[in-house]
C-alpha positions as CSV (number, residue, x, y, z in Angstrom):
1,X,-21.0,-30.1,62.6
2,X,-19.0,-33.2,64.3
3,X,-15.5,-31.9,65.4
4,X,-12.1,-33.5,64.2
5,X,-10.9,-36.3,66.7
6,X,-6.8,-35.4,67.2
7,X,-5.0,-38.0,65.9
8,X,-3.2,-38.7,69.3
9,X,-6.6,-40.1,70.5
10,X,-6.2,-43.3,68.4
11,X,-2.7,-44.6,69.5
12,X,-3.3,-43.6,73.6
13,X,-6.8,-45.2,73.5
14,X,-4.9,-48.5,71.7
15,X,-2.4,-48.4,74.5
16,X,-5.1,-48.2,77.1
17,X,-6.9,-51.1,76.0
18,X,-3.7,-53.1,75.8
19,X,-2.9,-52.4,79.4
20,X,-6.1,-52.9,80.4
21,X,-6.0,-56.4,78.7
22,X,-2.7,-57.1,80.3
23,X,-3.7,-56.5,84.0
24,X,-7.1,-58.4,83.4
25,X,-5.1,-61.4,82.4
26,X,-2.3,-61.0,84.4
27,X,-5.0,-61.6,87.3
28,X,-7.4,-63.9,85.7
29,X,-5.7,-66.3,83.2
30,X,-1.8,-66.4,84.3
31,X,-2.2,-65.7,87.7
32,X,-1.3,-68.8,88.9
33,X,1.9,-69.2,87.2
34,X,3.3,-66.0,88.5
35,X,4.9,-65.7,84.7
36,X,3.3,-62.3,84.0
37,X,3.4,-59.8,86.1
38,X,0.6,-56.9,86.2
39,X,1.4,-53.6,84.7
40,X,2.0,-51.7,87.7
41,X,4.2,-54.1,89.0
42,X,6.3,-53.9,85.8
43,X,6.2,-50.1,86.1
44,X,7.2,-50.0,90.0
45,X,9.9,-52.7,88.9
46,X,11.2,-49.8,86.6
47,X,11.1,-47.3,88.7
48,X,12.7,-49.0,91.6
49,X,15.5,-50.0,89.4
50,X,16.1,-46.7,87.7
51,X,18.8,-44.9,85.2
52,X,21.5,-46.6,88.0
53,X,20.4,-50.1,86.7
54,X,19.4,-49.6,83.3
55,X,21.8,-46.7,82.1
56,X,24.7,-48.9,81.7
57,X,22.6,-51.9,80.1
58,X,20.7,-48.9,77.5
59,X,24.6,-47.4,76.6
60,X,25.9,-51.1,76.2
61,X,23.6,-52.9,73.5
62,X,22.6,-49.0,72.5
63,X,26.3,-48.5,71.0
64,X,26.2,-52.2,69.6
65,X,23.3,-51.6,67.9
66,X,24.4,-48.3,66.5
67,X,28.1,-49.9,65.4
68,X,26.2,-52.8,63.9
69,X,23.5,-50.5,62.1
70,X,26.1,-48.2,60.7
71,X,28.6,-51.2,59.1
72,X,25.4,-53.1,58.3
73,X,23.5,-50.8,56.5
74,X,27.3,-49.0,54.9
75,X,27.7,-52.8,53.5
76,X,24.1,-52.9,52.2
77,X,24.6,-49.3,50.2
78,X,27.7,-50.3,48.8
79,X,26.0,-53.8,47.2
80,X,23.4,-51.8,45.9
81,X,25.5,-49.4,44.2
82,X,28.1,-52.2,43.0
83,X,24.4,-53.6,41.2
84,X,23.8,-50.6,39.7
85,X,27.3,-49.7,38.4
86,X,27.9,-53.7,37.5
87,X,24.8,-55.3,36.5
88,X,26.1,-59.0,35.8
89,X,27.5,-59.0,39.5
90,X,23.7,-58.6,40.6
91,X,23.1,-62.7,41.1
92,X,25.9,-62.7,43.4
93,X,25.3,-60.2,45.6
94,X,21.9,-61.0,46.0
95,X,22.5,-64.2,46.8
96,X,25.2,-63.0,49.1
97,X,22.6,-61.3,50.6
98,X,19.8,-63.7,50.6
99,X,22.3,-66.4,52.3
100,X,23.6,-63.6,55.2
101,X,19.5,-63.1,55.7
102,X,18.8,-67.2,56.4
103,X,21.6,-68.0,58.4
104,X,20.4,-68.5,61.8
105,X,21.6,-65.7,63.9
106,X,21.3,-67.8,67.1
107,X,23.5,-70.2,65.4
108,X,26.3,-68.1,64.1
109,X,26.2,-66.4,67.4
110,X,28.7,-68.9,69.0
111,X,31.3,-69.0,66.3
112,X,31.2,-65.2,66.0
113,X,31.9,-65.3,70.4
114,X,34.8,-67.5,69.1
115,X,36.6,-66.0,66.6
116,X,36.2,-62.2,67.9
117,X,37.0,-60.9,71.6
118,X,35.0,-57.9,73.5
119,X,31.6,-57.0,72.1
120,X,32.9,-57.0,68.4
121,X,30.5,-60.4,67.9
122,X,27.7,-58.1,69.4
123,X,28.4,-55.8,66.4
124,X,28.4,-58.2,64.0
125,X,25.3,-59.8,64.7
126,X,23.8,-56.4,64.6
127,X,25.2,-55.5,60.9
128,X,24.2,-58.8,59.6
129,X,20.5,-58.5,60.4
130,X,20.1,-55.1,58.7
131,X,21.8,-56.2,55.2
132,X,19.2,-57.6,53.2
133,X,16.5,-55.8,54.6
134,X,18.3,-52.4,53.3
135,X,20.2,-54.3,50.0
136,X,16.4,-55.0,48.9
137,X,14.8,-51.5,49.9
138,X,17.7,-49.6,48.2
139,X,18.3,-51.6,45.3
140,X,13.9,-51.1,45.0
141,X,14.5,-47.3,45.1
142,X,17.9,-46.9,42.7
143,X,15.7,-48.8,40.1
144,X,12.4,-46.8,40.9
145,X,14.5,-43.9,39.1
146,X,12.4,-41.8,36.1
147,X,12.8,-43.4,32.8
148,X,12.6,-40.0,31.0
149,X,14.9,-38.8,33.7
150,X,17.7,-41.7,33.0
151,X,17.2,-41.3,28.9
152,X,18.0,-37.4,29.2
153,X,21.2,-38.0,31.2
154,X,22.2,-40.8,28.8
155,X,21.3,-38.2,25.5
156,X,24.0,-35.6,27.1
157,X,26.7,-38.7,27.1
158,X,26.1,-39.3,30.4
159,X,26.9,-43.2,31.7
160,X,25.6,-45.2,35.1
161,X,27.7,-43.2,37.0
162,X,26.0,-40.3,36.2
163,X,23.1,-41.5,36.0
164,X,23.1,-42.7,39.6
165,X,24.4,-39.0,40.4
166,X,21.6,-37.2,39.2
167,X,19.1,-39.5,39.2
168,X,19.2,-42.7,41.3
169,X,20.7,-41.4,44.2
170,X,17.5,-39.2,45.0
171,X,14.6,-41.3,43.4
172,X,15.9,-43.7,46.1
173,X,15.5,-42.0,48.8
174,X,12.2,-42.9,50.4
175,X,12.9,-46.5,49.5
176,X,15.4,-46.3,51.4
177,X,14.7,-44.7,54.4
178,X,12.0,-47.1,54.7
179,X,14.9,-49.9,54.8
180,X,16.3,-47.7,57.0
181,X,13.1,-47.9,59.7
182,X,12.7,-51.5,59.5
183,X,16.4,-52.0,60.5
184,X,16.7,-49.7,63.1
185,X,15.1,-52.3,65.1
186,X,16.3,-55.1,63.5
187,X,19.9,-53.7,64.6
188,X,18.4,-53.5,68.3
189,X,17.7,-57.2,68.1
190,X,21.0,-58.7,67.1
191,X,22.6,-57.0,69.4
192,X,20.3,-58.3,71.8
193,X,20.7,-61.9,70.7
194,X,24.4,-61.6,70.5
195,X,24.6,-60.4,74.3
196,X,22.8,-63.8,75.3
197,X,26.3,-65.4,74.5
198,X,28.1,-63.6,77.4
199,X,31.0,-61.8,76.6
200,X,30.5,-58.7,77.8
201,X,30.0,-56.7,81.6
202,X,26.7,-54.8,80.5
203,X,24.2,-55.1,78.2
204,X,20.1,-55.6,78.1
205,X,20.5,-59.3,76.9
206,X,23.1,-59.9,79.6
207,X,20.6,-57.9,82.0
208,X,17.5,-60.1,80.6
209,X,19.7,-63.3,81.0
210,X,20.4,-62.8,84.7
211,X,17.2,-60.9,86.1
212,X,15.2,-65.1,84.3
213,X,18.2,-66.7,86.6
214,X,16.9,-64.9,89.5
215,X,13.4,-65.3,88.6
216,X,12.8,-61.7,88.7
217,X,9.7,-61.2,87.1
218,X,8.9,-58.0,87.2
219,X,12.7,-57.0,86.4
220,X,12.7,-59.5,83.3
221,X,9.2,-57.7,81.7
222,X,11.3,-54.2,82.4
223,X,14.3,-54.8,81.0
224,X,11.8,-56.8,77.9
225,X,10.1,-53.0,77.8
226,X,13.2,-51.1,77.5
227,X,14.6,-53.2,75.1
228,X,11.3,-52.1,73.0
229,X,11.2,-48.5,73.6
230,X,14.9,-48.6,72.8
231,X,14.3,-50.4,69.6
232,X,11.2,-47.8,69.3
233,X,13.4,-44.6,69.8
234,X,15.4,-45.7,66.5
235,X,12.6,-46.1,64.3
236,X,11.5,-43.0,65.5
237,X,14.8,-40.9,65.2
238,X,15.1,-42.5,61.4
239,X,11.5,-41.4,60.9
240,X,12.2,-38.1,62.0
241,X,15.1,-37.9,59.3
242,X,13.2,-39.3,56.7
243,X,10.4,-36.4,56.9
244,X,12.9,-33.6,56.9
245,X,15.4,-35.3,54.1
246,X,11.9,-36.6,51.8
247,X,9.4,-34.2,52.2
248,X,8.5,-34.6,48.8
249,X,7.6,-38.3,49.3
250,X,5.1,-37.1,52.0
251,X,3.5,-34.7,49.9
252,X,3.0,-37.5,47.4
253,X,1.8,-39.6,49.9
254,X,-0.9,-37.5,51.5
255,X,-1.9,-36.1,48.0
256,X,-2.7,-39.5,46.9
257,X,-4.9,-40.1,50.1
């Protein structure tokens, strides 16, 4: 009788073998470019640096990220429920959204540096990349409500109101938090990109800018890490949420394993 490998065998071993890939390249392939830097010079990078250096940068594009998320994803809700409640408004919205999702954020960057002051453009960039991402997810879940469900609420003279009261609102749910994942990140990333225009005193795309000006290596793939782990540690917090607000969407999902 073969015992059961724990699951937290897979994801260390993968990490392992990345590592291990990194240093033997970093030493072999691009070692004569200096560009990457071996693992353990990252990590003594890191910890040379420490929560003095990177605690200002993490609380900087941290509560961009987390303005830009909110508004973002509070725009995003409110299309979905104005397509629900007005059906022939659904074409424009959508393409609202689809337009706000192909416009370059690298480009709209400058005139956002423009027309706003202080770390507002930071914000900004941060809401738009979660909207269609969260539109779509959300708009997938409110129309993944039970038909039976929908004809019983419209048999007691209920209307789309309360319909998406009872119904939509909850059917929706794991759709949605799944949007919500996918833009924690995504949130993390604007705000990134936004701080490569300047305009603020502290931030990890500022901090990235200036460690590539002083052709600190080591400090660049740090800050590159953190940025990750940050981006990581909202995925994981909405994760967290998801399991205790949808437990029933994990049932159905290990049941149908």
């Amino acid at each position: 009788m073969t015992g059961r490998v724990p699951r937290w065998v897979s994801p260390v071993a993968g990490l392992a073998g990345v590592l291990a890939l990194w240093e033997l390249l970093a030493l072999t392939v691009f070692a004569s470019g200096q560009a990457v830097p071996t693992p353990h010079g990252v990590a003594a990078s890191l910890l040379d640096d420490g929560w003095g250096f990177y605690g200002p940068h993490l609380r900087g594009t941290g509560s961009e990220a987390l303005r830009g998320f909110l508004w973002g994803n509070a725009i995003a809700f409110g299309m979905a429920l104005l397509v629900v409640l007005v059906p022939p408004l659904e074409r424009v919205v959508t393409q609202l959204a689809v337009a706000s999702y192909c416009l370059p954020i690298i480009a709209v960057g400058p005139i956002l540096t423009v027309v706003f002051d202080g770390d507002t453009p930071m914000v900004a960039l941060s809401a738009l990349s979660v909207v269609f991402t969260t539109l779509i997810g959300v708009l997938a879940g409110l129309r993944a409500a039970d038909r039976a469900s929908l004809d019983l609420v419209a048999a007691y003279g209920g209307g789309r109101w309360a319909m998406l009261r009872r119904v939509r609102l909850t059917a929706a749910l794991p759709s949605a938090f799944t949007a919500l994942k996918i833009a924690a990140p995504a949130a993390v990333l604007g705000a990134i990109i936004g701080e490569f225009m300047g305009r603020v005193p502290e931030g990890l795309g500022l901090a990235m800018i200036v460690a590539q000006q002083q052709l600190a290596v080591e400090r660049t793939w740090g800050v590159a890490l953190v940025s990750g782990a940050l981006a990581g540690a909202g995925y994981a917090v909405i994760a967290l949420v998801a399991r205790f607000a949808t437990p029933w969407a994990r049932t159905a999902g290990e049941a149908g394993r």
